[in-house]
N, C-alpha and C positions, 0 to 999 in steps of 0.2 A: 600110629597116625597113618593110616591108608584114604587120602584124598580121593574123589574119582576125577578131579580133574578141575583148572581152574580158569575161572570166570575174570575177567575184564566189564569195568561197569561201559556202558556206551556212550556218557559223556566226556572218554577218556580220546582224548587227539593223541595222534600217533608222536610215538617217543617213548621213555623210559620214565616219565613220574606218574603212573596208573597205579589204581589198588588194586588186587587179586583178591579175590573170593572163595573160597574151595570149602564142602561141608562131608562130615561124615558121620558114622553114629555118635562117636566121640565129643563131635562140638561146631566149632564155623572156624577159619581159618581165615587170617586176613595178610596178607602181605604185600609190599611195594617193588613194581617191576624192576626199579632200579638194584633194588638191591633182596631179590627173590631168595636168598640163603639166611634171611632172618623173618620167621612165621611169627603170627600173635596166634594164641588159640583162645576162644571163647565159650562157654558154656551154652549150649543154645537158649534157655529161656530167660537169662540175663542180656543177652544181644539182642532179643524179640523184643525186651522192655526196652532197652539200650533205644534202637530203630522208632518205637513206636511214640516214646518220648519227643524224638528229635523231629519226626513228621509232624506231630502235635504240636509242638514251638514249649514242650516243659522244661528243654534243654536248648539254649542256645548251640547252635552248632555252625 
């Protein structure tokens, strides 16, 4: 898991409940500022579906 570095989305107000974002060959990385020592890892073309659903409204989010 070699991250190049992690992203904060821009609707995130300053504090400690932001997601983090971080991608590599491997896959996407998702984690919560608050508590930055537990990662989720995702496959990338099941989180492309993931995302593309959730813009579309096929998944309630």
């Amino acid at each position: 898991m070699v991250q190049q570095g992690w992203q904060q989305s821009s609707y995130c107000s300053e504090g400690n409940a932001c997601v983090n974002v971080s991608a590599d060959a491997e896959g996407i990385y998702l984690r919560e500022s608050s508590a930055p020592e537990v990662t989720l890892r995702a496959a990338r073309h099941p989180f492309r579906v993931l995302l593309l659903q959730l813009k579309e409204g096929v998944i309630d989010g």
